[in-house]
N, C-alpha and C positions, 0 to 999 in steps of 0.2 A: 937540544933537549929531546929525551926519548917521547915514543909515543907511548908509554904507560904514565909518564909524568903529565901530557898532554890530557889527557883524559882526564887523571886527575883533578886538574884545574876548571873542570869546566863549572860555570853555574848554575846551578838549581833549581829551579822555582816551584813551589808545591801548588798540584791542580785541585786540592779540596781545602777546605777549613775546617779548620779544628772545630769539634765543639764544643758550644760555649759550656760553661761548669755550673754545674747544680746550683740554685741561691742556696744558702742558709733555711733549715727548715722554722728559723727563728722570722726570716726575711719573705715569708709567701706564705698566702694561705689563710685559711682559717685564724691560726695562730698569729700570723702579722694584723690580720683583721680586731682580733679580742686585744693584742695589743696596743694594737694604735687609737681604738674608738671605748675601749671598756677598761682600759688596766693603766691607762697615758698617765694618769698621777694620782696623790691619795682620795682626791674631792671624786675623780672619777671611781676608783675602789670604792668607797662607803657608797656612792649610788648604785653603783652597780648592784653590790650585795644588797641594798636595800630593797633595787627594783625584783632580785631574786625572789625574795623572800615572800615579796607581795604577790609576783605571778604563782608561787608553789601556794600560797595560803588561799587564793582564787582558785585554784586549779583542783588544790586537796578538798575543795568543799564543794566545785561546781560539778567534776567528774564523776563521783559516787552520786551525786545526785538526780544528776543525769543518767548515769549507769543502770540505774534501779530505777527504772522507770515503768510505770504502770498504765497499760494501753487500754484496756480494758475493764469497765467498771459501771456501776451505775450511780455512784456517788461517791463524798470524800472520806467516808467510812466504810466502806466499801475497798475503796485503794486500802485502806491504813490494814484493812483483814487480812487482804491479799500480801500486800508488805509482810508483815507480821509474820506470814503465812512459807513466804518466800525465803524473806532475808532477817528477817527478826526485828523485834519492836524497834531496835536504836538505830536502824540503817537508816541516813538519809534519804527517800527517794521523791521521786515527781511525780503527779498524779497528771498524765497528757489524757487521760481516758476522758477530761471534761470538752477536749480540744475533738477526740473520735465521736464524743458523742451531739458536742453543736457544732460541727465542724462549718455545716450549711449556713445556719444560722449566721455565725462570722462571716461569712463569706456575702450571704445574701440577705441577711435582715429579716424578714418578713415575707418576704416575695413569694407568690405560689411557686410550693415546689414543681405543680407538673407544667410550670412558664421557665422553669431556669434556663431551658436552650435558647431564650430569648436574650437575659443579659449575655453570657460566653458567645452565642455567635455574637451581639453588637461587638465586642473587647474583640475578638478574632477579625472581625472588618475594619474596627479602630486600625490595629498593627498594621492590615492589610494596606488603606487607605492611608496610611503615616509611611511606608515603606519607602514610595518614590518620593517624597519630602524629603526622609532623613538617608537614604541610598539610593539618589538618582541616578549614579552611576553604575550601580548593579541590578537595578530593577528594570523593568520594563516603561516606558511611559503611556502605553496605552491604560497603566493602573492609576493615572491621573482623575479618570473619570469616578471611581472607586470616590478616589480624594473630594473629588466635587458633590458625589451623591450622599456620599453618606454623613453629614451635619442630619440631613434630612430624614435619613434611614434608621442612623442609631441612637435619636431620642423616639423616633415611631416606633422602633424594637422593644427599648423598656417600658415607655408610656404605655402603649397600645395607642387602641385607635381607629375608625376607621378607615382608606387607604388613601383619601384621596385630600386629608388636612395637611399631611407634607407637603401637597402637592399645590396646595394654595401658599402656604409658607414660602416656597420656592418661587411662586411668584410675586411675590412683593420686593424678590431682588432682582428681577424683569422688570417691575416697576421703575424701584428706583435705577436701573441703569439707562431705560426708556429717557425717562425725568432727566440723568446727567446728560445725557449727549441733544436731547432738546434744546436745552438750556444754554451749555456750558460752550458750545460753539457759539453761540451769541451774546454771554453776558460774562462769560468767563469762569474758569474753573471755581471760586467762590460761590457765585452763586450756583452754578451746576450740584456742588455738593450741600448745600441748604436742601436744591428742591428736591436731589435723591433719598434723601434724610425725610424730609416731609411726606416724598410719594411713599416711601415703605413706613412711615410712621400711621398715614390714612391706610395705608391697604392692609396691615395689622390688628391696628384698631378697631379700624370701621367694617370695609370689606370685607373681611374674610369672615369675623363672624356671622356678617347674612349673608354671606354666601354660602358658610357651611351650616346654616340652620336651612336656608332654601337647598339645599342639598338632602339635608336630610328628612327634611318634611314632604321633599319628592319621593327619596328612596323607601321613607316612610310607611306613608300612602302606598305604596304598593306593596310592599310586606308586612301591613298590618295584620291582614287575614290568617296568612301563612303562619307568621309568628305568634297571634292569640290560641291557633290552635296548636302549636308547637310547646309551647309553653301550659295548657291545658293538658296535655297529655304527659308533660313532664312534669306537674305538681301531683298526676296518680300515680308516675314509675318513681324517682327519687326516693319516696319512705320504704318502700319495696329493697331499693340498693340500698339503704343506708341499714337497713332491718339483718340485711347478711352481710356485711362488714361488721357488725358490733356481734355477731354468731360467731363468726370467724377469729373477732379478739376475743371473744369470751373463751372460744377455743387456746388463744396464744397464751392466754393468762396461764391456764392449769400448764401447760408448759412449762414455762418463766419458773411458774411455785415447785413443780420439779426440780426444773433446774438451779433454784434456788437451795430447794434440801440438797440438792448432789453435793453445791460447792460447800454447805456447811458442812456435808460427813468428811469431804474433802480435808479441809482445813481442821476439823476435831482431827482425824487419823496422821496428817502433819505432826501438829501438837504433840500428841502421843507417840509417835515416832522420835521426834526428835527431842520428846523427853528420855527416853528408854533408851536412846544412843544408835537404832537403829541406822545408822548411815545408807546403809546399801538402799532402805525402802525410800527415802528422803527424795531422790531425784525423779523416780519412779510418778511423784506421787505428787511432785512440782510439778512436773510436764504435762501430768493427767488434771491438774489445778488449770494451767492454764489453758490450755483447751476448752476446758469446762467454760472458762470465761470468755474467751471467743465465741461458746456456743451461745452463754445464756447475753451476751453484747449483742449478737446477732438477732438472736430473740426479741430484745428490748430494741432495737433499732426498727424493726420486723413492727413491733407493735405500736413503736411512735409513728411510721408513717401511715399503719392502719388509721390509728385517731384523725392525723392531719386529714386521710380520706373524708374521712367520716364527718370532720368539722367545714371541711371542702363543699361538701357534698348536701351539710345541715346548712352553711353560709346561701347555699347554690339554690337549695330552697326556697329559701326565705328571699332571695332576690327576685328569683323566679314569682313567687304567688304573690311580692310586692310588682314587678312589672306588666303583670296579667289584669291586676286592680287598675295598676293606671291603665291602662289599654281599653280595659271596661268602664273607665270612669271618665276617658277621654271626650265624649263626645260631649256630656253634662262642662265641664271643664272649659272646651272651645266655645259651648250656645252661653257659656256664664261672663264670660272674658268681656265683649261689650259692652256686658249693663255693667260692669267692675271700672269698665274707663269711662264711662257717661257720667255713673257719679265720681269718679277722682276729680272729671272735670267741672262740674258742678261745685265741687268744693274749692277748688283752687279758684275758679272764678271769683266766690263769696268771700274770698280772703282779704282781710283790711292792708293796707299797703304796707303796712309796719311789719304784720305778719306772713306776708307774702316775700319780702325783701332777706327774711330769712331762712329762707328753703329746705330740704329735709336736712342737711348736715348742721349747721349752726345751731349748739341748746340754747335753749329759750330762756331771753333774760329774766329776770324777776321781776322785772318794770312793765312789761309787755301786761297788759289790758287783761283781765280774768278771760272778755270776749271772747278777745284776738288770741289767746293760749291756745282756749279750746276749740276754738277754727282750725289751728294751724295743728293740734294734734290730731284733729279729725280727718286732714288733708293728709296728714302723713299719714296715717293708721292706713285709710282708703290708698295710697299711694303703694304703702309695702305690700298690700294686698294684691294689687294691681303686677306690681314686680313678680311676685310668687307666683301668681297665676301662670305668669306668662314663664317663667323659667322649670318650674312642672312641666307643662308643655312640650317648653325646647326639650326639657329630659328626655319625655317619654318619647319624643320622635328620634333624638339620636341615639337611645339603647333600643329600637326597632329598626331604625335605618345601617346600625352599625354591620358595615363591611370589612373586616380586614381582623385587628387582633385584640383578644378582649382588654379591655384598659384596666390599666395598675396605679392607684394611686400614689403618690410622694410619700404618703407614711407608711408604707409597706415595703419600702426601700429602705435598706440600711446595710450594717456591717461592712467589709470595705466595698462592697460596689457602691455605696453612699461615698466612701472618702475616693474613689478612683473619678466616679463621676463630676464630684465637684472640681477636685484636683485635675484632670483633662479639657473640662470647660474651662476652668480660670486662667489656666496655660494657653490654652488656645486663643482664647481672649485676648488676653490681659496684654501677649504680645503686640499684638496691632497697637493698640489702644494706647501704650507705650511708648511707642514708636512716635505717635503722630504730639504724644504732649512732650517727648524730647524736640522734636522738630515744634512745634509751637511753644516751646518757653526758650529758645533761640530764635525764634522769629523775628521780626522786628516792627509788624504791625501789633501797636500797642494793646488791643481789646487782647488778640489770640495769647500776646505774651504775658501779659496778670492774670488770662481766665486761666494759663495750663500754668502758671504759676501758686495760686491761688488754689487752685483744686489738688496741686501735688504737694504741698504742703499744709492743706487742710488733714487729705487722707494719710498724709504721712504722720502727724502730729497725734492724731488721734488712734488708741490700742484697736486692730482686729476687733476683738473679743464685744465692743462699745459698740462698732458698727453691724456687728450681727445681732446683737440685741436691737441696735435699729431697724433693722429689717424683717424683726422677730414682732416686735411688739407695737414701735413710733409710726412708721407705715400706713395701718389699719387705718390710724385717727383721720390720716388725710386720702384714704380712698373712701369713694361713694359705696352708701351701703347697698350689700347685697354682691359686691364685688369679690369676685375668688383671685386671689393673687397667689399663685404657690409658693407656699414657705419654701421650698427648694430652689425655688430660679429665682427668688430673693435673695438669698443666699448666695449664691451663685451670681447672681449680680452683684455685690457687697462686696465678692473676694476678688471678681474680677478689678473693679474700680481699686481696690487696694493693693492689689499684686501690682497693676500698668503706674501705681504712683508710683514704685520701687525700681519698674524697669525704666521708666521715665528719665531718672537717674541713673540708672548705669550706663544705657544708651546714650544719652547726653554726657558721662565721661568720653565713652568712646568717640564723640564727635568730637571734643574739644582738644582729644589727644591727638588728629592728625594734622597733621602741617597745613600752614595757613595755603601755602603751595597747591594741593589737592582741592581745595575751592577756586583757585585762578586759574587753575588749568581749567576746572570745567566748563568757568565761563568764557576759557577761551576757544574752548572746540564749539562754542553757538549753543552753548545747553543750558534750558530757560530752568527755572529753579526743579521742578519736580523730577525732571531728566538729569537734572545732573545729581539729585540725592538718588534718586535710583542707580543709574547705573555707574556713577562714582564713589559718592561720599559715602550711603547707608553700605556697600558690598564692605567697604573698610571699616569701617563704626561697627557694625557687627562682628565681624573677625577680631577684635581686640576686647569685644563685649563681651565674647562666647561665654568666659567663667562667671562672669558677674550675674547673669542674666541664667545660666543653668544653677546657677547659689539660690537667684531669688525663684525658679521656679520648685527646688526640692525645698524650701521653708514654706512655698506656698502648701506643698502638696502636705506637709508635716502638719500645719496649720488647721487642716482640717477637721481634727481633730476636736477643736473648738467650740464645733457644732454641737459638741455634746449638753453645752449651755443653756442651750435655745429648745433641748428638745426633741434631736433628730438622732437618730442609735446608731451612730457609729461605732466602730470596732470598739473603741472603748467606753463606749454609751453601753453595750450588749455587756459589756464586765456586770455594770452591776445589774444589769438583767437577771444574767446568771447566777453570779452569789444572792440573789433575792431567793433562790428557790435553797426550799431548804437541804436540796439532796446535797449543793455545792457550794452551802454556805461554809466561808472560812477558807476558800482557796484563792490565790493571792497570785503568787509570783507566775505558776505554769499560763496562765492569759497574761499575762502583759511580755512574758517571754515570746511567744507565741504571736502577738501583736508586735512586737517589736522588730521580731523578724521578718515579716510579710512587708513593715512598712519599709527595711533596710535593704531587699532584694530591688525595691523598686526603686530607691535613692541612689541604689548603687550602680546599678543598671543608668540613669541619666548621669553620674558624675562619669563614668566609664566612657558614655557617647559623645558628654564633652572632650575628653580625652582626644578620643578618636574622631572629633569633628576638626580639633586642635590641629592635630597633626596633616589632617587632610588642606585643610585649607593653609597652612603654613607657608609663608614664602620669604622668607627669612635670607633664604641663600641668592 
């Protein structure tokens, strides 16, 4: 055989591969996507087209709405001018100008405007103090202390206060961990936690208020001087400031009434414009409109926080020459207090034993002796007399002893720092509390397993809405009179007990869902029951819980809302605040839009972190 035949025959092997061939552009894509999920058969066409139709009819009437929107205004006729002005009477638009002009209000309720750095930084040391919680692996842990100080820090922030009440708070949980490790090395972890429970129950109760009235009637006493003449000399300067703030609006007014003829020639020369077809002048004349409305917004903004002054400043008075009376009236007040308890005691002695058996709370039957009535009304009268004296007093010594930051009452809170407040105490809460009634209604000592039986299905049984009405109105009947109990940490206690019934239950799925396995191992590495729900059973019960339990905390947080029932102005408490007045009576959708979104940033944000706690803690593979 030749060598060209040779050659020929040899074999081949190719060192690349072909490449593979385009799919079909029927087969990828977009278009395999709309086929397969929107177009697959006729039931799928008619919803498709139908869900079309619905999102264009939302869309054609939400966009123009929103498009045309009106930032600027000083009420809801006012927008419709401006509209008019702009787009023409039939344009739909949104008047947000009521959202520019309470924006604070929303946000803060009532709260002194020159305090608001007081709630924003608490919410800024909240996130701070929540950081190493929820991202211990990227935070530092030295910001653990953060976590530990600020329960303390950021109810002292909005409260007010003076500085050293946290600081007895803070020890009644020295108290009771004093009390557990006393105890509990010698009688066992049960009773350890009764007596931790009872030590911070007396040093709450008892304690701390005479401790923080003997605090105060020291720091008192020493600043009595000081502050009568401080407070004299500030009941002659205040009418002085308050006399050139109301010069100064008197002044913003003639402004405003300018600015007000501008925007009407404004809008007349619109008018006329775009009746006579002038186009070219039209935009000219829009742009110089809204300006105008920027200025005369800024005006009225200018002059609403002037008044706030001035009503600041008129409230600051009337405190003021009310604190300077007690001060002056203090001494009559302390020499009257003795002979006030000689006769309470005088009368309670004289009291028949029928009429003494019923003491100031229980009303008086109809059977009860004409006598014995009027003894027993006499001992009461002389009794609240006695009460008042002495709580005048406590006042006047702790608005002269107060160190630290001036106090804010509960009803001057609202809008969402009302609903974030309640909503991050009941979270915080509600968790613990949760926890221990899943773990006690699997118990198997029978008292702990019907009391967290018993109580999770009472609160579960009965609507939110019922037990904050309890804590609004049922309450009072059984506290002793003269007793201040905040409607807000009422509240706040009510939601927390109802939120922990709910985690109760989810928590207790996740226990029940892991293998019986997971309980035998722990007690076979020697781990007594607490050690082994720690560091075995609750790390897995939680990881399977995560969704359940971030569900029932964004309905908790939604739930707040609620409060609007009882009284207390939350975001949508402040709605009809607003349309009460009549500049914004008649506006509807742009607040609850508005509300809707603020409460959806934050819902979104926790179902997100579920998300992402999910994945973290995932171990699947």
């Amino acid at each position: 055989m030749s060598e060209t035949h040779a050659e020929a025959g040899l074999a081949y092997v190719r060192e690349t591969m072909l490449p593979p061939l385009e799919p079909p552009l029927t087969e990828t894509g977009a278009i395999k996507w709309i086929r397969e999920n929107l177009l697959s058969s006729w039931l799928n066409v008619i919803l498709t087209a139908a869900s079309i139709f619905v999102i264009w009819f939302l869309l054609s009437h939400i966009i123009p709405w929103l498009w045309h929107t009106v930032w600027n205004a000083g009420s809801l006729n006012e927008c419709r001018e401006v509209r008019d002005a702009l787009w023409g009477p039939d344009v739909p638009s949104a008047c947000f100008a009521v959202i520019h002009e309470r924006w604070n209000q929303f946000l803060f309720g009532f709260y002194p405007a020159e305090l608001y750095w007081r709630p924003v930084l608490a919410l800024v040391l909240f996130f701070v103090a929540l950081a190493p919680v929820l991202f211990s692996e990227k935070v530092p842990g030295q910001l653990l202390v953060v976590t530990v100080v600020y329960p303390f820090v950021g109810p002292w922030l909005i409260w007010g206060g003076s500085f050293w009440f946290p600081g007895l708070i803070a020890l009644g949980f020295v108290a009771a961990w004093l009390a557990w490790r006393l105890t509990s090395s010698r009688w066992g972890a049960i009773v350890g936690t009764l007596a931790a429970i009872a030590a911070a129950v007396v040093w709450w109760g008892v304690l701390t208020p005479l401790l923080d009235d003997g605090i105060n009637r020291l720091v008192g006493g020493l600043k009595m001087e000081a502050t009568e003449a401080r407070l004299a000399e500030a009941v002659e300067t205040l009418p002085q400031r308050i006399s050139a703030l109301e010069e100064t609006r008197d002044a913003l007014d003639i402004r405003i009434r300018e600015a007000e003829e501008r925007k009407a020639e404004l809008i007349a020369q619109i008018v006329e414009a775009r009746a006579n077809g002038r186009v070219d002048a039209l935009d000219t004349l829009r742009t110089e409109l809204l300006a105008q409305m920027r200025l005369l917004t800024d005006l009225r903004l200018e002059r609403q926080e002037l008044s706030q002054r001035i009503g600041r400043l008129s409230a600051e008075l009337s405190e003021t020459s009310g604190l300077l009376s007690s001060i002056r009236s203090l001494p009559e007040r302390l020499a009257a207090l003795p002979e006030l308890k000689r006769k309470e005691r005088e009368l309670r002695d004289a009291l028949p034993p029928e009429a003494a058996a019923l003491g100031r709370l229980v009303p008086i039957p109809p059977d009860l002796p004409a006598e014995a009535a009027e003894a027993l009304k006499a001992w009461r009268a002389a009794a609240d007399a006695v009460t008042t004296a002495e709580q005048s007093i406590q006042h006047t010594y702790a608005a002269v002893a107060l160190t630290g930051l001036k106090p804010v009452t509960s009803r001057e809170i609202g809008g969402f720092m009302l609903a974030l407040i309640i909503g991050i105490a009941g979270i915080v809460l509600s968790l613990p509390l949760g926890i221990l009634l899943a773990l006690g209604r699997q118990s198997e000592l029978l008292i702990i397993n019907k009391s967290s039986v018993a109580f999770i299905e009472t609160i579960r049984g009965v609507p939110l809405i019922v037990w904050l009405f309890t804590a609004s109105l049922l309450l009072n009947y059984f506290l002793p009179p003269g007793t201040n109990f905040d409607l807000m940490l009422r509240v706040i206690i009510m939601v927390t007990l109802f939120a922990a019934a709910y985690i109760a239950e989810v928590v207790r799925g996740g226990l029940a869902a892991l293998p019986r396995g997971q309980y035998e191992a722990a007690a076979a590495l020697g781990l007594d029951y607490w050690k082994s729900m720690r560091l075995v059973i609750l790390p897995q019960a939680l990881k399977i819980s995560i969704p359940g339990i971030v569900n029932t905390f964004i309905g908790l947080f939604k739930d707040t809302t609620l409060v609007v029932f009882i009284g207390l102005l939350d975001p949508i408490g402040l709605t009809n605040t607003v349309r009460a007045d009549s500049a914004w009576n008649g506006i509807y959708w742009e607040l609850f839009v508005f509300i809707g979104a603020l409460f959806f940033i934050f819902c979104f944000g926790m179902g997100r972190y579920s998300i992402y706690l999910e994945k973290k803690l995932h171990t699947g593979h």
